[in-house]
C-alpha positions in Angstrom: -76.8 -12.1 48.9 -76.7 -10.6 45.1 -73.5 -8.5 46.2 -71.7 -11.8 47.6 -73.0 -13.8 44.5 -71.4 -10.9 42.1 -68.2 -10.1 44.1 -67.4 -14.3 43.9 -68.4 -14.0 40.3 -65.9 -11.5 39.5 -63.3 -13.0 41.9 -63.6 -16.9 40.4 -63.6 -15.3 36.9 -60.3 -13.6 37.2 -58.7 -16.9 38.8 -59.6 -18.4 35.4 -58.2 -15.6 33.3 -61.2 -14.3 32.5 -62.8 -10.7 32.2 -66.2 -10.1 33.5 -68.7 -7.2 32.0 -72.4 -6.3 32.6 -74.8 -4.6 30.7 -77.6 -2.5 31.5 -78.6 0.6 32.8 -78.1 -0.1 36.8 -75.0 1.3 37.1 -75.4 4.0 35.4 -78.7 4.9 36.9 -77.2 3.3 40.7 -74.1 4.8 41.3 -73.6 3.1 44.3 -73.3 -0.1 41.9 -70.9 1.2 39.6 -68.6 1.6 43.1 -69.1 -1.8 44.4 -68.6 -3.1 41.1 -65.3 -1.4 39.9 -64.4 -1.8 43.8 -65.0 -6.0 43.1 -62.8 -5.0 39.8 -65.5 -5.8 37.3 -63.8 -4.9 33.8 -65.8 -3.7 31.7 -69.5 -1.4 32.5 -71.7 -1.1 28.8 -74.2 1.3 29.6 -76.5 3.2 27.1 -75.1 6.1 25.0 -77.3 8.4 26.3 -75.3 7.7 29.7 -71.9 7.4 28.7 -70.2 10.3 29.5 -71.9 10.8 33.1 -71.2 7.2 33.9 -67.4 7.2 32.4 -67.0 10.7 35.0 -68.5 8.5 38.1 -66.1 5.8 37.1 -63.3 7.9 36.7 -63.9 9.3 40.5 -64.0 6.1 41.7 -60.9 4.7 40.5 -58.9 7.7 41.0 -59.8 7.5 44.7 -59.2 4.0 45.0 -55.6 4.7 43.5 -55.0 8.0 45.9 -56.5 5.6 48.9 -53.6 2.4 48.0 -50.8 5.4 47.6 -51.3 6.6 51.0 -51.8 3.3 52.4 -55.7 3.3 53.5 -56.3 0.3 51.1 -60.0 0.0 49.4 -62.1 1.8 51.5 -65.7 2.2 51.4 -66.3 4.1 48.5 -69.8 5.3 49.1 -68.3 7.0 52.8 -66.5 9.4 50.8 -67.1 13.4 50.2 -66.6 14.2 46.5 
């Protein structure tokens, strides 16, 4: 119910020109967050310093797969069912 509640969120925000953020420690500490988020296309993730650089990496992985998955055709996949 919180998924469906963000993911229309994000999606009515961007029909209205607008970018969405959240801050807090979830997705740094959840992963599996960060994914659904960036896979919704949340914009921006503010996470504490002390985090950064591991959550900017897991970002990173995500995005680059969902790039590689829309150049070979398999669209946004699940991203949690992948094998880093």
């Amino acid at each position: 119910m919180v998924k469906r509640a963000i993911s229309h969120l994000i999606k009515t925000a961007h029909q209205d020109n607008k970018t969405v953020s959240i801050c807090g420690q979830a997705p740094s500490e959840y992963p599996e967050l960060a994914s659904f988020l960036i896979q919704q296309g949340i914009d921006y993730i503010s996470v504490n310093p002390d985090m950064v650089k591991e959550t900017k990496q897991n970002v990173a992985r995500i995005e680059q797969r969902i790039i590689l998955d829309n150049a070979t055709g398999k669209g946004r996949q699940a991203v949690e069912s992948y094998a880093w």
